[in-house]
C-alpha positions as a printed Julia matrix, in Angstrom:
325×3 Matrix{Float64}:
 -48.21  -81.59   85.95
 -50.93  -82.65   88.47
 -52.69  -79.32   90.57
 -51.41  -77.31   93.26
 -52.55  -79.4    96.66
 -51.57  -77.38  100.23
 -51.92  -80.6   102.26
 -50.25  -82.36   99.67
 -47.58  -79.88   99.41
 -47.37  -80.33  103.5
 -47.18  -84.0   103.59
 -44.92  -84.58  100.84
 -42.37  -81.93  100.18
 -39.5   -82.12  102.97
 -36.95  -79.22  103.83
 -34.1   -81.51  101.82
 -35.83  -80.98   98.45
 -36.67  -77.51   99.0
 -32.59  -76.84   99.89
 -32.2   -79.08   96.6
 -34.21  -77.0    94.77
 -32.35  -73.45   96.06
 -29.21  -75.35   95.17
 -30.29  -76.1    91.44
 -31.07  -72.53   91.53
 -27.64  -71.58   92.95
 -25.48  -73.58   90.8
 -27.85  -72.89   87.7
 -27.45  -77.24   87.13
 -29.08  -80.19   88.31
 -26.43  -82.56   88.28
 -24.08  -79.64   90.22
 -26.81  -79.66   92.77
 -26.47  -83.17   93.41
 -23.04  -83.32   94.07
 -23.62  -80.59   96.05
 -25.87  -82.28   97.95
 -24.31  -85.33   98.18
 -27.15  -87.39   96.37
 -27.61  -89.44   93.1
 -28.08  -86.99   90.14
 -30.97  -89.34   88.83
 -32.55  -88.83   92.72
 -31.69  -84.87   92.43
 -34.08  -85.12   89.12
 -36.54  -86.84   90.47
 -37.52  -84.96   93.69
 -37.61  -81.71   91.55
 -39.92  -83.53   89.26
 -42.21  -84.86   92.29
 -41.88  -80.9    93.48
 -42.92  -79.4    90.27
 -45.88  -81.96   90.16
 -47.1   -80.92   93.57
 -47.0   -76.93   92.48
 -48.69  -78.37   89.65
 -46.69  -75.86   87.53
 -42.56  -76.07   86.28
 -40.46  -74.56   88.43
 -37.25  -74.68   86.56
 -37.12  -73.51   83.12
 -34.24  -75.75   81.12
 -32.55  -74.53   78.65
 -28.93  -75.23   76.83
 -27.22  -73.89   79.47
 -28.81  -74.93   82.81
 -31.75  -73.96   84.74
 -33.57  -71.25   85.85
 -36.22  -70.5    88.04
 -39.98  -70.01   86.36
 -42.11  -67.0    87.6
 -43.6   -69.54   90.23
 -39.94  -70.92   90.67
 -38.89  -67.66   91.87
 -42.39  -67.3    94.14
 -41.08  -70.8    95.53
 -37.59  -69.85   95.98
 -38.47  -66.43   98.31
 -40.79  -68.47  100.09
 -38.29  -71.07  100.42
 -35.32  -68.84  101.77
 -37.61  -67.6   104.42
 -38.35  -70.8   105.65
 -34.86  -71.85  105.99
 -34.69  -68.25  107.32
 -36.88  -68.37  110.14
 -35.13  -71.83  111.47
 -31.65  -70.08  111.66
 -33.69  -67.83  113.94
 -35.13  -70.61  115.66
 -31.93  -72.84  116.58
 -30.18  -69.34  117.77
 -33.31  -68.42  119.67
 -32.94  -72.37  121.15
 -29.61  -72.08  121.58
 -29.87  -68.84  123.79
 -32.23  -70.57  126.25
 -29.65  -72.96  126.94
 -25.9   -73.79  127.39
 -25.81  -75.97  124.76
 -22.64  -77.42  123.01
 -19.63  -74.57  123.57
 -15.72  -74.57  123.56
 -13.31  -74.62  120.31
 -13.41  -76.75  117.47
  -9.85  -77.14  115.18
 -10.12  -78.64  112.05
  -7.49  -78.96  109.12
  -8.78  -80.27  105.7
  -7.58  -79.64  102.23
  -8.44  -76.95   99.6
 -10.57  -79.66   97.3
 -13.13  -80.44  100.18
 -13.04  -77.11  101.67
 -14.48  -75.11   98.62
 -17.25  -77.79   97.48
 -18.26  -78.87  100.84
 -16.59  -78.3   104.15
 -16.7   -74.4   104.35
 -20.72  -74.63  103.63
 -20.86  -77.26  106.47
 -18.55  -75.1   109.27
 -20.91  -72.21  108.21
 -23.95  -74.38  109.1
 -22.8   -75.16  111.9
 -21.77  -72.41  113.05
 -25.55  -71.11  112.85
 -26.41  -74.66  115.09
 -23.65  -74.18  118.12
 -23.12  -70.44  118.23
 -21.28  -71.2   121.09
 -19.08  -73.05  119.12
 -15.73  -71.58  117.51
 -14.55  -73.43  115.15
 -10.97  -72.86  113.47
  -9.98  -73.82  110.24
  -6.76  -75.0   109.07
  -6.04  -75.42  105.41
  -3.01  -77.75  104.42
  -2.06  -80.77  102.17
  -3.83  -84.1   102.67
  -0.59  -85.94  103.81
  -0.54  -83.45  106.89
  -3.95  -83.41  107.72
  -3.73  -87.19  109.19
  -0.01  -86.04  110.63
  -1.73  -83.11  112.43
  -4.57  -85.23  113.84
  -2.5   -87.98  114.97
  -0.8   -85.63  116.97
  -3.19  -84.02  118.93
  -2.16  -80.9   117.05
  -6.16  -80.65  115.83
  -9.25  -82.02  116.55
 -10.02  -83.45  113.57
  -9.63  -83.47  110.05
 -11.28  -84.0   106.91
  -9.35  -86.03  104.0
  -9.21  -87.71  100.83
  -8.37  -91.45  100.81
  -4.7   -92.15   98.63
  -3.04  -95.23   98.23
  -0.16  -94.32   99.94
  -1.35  -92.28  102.62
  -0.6   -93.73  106.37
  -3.96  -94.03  108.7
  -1.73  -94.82  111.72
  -2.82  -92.8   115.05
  -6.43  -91.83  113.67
  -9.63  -93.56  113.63
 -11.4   -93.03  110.17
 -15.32  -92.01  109.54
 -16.99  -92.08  106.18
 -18.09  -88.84  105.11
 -18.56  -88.7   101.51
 -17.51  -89.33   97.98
 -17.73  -87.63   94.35
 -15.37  -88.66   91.11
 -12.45  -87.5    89.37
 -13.07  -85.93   86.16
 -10.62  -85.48   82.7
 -10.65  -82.14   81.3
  -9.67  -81.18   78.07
  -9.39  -78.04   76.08
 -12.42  -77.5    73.72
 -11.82  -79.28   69.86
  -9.05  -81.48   71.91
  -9.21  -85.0    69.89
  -9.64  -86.57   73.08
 -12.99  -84.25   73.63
 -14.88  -86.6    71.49
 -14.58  -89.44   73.77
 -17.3   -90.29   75.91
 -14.85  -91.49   78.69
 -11.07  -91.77   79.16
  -8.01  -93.23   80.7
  -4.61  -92.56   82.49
  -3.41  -93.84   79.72
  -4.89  -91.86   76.88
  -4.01  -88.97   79.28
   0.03  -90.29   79.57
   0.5   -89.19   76.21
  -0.63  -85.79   76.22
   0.67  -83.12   78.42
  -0.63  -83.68   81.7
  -1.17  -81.04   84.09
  -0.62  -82.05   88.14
  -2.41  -80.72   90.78
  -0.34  -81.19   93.85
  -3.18  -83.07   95.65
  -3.05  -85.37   92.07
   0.8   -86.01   92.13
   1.0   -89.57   94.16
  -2.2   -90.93   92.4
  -0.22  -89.9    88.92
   3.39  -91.53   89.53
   1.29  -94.53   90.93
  -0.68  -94.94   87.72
   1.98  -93.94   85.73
   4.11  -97.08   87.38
   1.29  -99.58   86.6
   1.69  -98.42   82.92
   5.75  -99.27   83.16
   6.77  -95.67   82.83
   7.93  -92.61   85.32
   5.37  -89.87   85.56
   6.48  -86.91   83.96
   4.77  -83.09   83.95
   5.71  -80.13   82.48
   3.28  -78.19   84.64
   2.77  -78.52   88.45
   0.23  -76.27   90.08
  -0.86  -76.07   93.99
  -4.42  -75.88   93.09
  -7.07  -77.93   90.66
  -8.19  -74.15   89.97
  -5.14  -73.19   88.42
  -4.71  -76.63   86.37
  -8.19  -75.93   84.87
  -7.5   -72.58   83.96
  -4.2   -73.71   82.58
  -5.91  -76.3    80.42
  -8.86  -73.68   78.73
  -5.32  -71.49   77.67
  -4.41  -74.85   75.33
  -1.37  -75.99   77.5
  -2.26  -79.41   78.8
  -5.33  -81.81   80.22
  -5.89  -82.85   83.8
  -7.59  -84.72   86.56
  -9.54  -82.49   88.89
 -12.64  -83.69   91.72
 -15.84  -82.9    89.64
 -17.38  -80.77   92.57
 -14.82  -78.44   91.62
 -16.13  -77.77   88.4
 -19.14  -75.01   87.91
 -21.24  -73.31   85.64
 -18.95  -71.34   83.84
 -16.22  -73.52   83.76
 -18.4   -76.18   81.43
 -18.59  -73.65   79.35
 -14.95  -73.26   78.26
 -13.36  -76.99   79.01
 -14.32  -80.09   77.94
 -15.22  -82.49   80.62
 -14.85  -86.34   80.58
 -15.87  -89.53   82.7
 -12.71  -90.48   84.53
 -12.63  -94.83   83.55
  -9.89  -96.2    86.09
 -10.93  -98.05   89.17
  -9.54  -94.97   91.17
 -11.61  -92.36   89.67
 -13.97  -92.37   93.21
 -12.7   -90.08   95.35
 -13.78  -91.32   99.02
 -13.65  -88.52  102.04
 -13.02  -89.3   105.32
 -13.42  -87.56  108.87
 -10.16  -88.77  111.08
  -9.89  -87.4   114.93
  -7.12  -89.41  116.73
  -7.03  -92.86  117.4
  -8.52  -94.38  120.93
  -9.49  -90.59  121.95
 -13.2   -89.67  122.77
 -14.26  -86.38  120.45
 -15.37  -83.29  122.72
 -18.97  -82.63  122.81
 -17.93  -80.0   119.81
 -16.35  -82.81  117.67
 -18.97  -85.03  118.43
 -21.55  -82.23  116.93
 -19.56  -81.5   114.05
 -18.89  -85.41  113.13
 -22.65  -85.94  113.52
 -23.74  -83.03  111.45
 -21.23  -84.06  108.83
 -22.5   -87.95  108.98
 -25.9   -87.51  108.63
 -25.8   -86.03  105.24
 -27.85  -88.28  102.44
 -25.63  -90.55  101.13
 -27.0   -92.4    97.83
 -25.17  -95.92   97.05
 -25.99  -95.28   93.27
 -24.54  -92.1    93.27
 -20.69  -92.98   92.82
 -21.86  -95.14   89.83
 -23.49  -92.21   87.74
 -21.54  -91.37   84.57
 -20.44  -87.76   84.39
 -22.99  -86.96   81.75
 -25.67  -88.08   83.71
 -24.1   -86.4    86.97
 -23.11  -82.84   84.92
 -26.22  -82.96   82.71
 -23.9   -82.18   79.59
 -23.69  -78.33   79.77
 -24.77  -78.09   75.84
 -28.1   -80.06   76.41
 -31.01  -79.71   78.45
 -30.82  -80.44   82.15
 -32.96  -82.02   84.37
């Protein structure tokens, strides 16, 4: 640890890493932070590192189960939440001075991207353009390019599947994370550092509705119909279903938290469709309202790290029975 520099602390620590740091704080993990924050878990460690050497003192204390924050974590944390405080204030003090961006905003994504990301992003927003309502529609991926094709929303925000038809939208990149197995604890596959569909086949495999299509596909390159004697509407549900000893499934690892790691066991997904690649869609040839076009932009601009889709799951996760960080 170097010594606590003000000017240093000025020049070098940007309002990113401090919202990386209150999210390490939030979901008590590193590697949760990162996918949080849509950046490389290695990069995640690394500007907390360069942050604790500035404050000259550690900020996180690491332990078997996560992270907390130090006495002078917690001083950085309050200090921190103002901060980020006092600019909400400042963009709706802005924002009253002037007409700004205004009118509705409808926008239909999936359960899966809402919880992890999208509903933190509306909510920022919605600080940004007051003047700004935004409605949310949740439904299945499948409709969410049907309903933007047909004018019926503004836009949407969806996972990429092999048999999903783009026709009528045009297509953004917005982010990505992985699919993860997950096993019960003392399953024989738990002591596997990764696994396939195939390993999975022969156990019983729990589907997530969102998973269905990307099962029967796999299951067809394997020469065999995908079978499942439990189909759920949510990844929640198949999780829990899996820690009461009835199956293993496939869930998007931003789903998983803190608690959760403590009751499954959670492996590195090894087929070639394991990244999970999010897309914004608004309908093809049609210019975005001013209220799209702030929402697209705010939802484009976020980090994105080209290393971080290639980060095993242990590295990304920080193995919830070893040190993090």
């Amino acid at each position: 640890m170097g010594t606590f520099n003000r000017l240093h602390l000025i020049r070098q620590v940007d309002l990113f890493t401090l919202r990386l740091f209150l999210s390490a704080i939030e979901e008590q993990q590193i590697g949760l932070a990162a996918i949080r924050e849509n950046i490389a878990p290695s990069t995640a460690t690394k500007r907390i590192q360069v942050l604790e050497d500035i404050a000259g003192v550690e900020l996180l204390e690491r332990g078997p189960k996560g992270v907390l924050p130090s006495p002078a974590g917690a001083v950085l944390e309050r200090y921190a939440r103002s901060i980020f405080g006092s600019l909400d204030a400042m963009r709706s003090e802005i924002a009253a001075l002037t007409e700004g961006v205004q009118g509705e905003l409808s926008v239909v994504s999936a359960r899966t991207i809402v919880v992890p990301f999208l509903a933190r992003e509306i909510g920022e927003f919605g600080r940004e353009y007051p003047m700004v309502e935004v409605g949310l529609h949740e439904t299945e991926n499948v409709d969410i390019v049907r309903q933007v094709a047909r004018g019926e929303a503004d836009m949407g925000v969806f996972a990429a599947a092999y048999d999903l038809d783009l026709d009528g939208i045009d297509v953004i990149p917005y982010r990505q994370d992985r699919l993860v197995a997950v096993v019960p604890q003392g399953h024989r596959l738990g002591a596997n550092t990764a696994v396939t569909f195939q390993d999975l086949a022969s156990e019983r495999l729990i589907a997530p509705r969102a998973m269905v299509g990307a099962f029967r596909a796999a299951a067809k390159r394997l020469g065999d119909e995908f079978r499942s004697p439990h189909r759920v509407r949510s990844c929640e549900v198949a999780i829990e279903l899996v820690h009461a000893g009835l199956g293993v499934t496939v869930v998007p690892e931003c789903l998983l938290d803190h608690a959760l790691l403590s009751r499954v066991t959670v492996l590195e997904f090894d087929e070639p469709w394991a990244v999970r690649r999010i897309h914004i869609a608004t309908p093809s040839g049609r210019m975005p309202s001013p209220a799209a076009q702030a929402f697209i932009h705010q939802l484009s601009a976020r980090p994105v790290e080209g290393d971080a889709a290639e980060e095993s799951l242990c590295a990304a996760l920080a193995a919830h029975d070893a040190p993090v960080g």
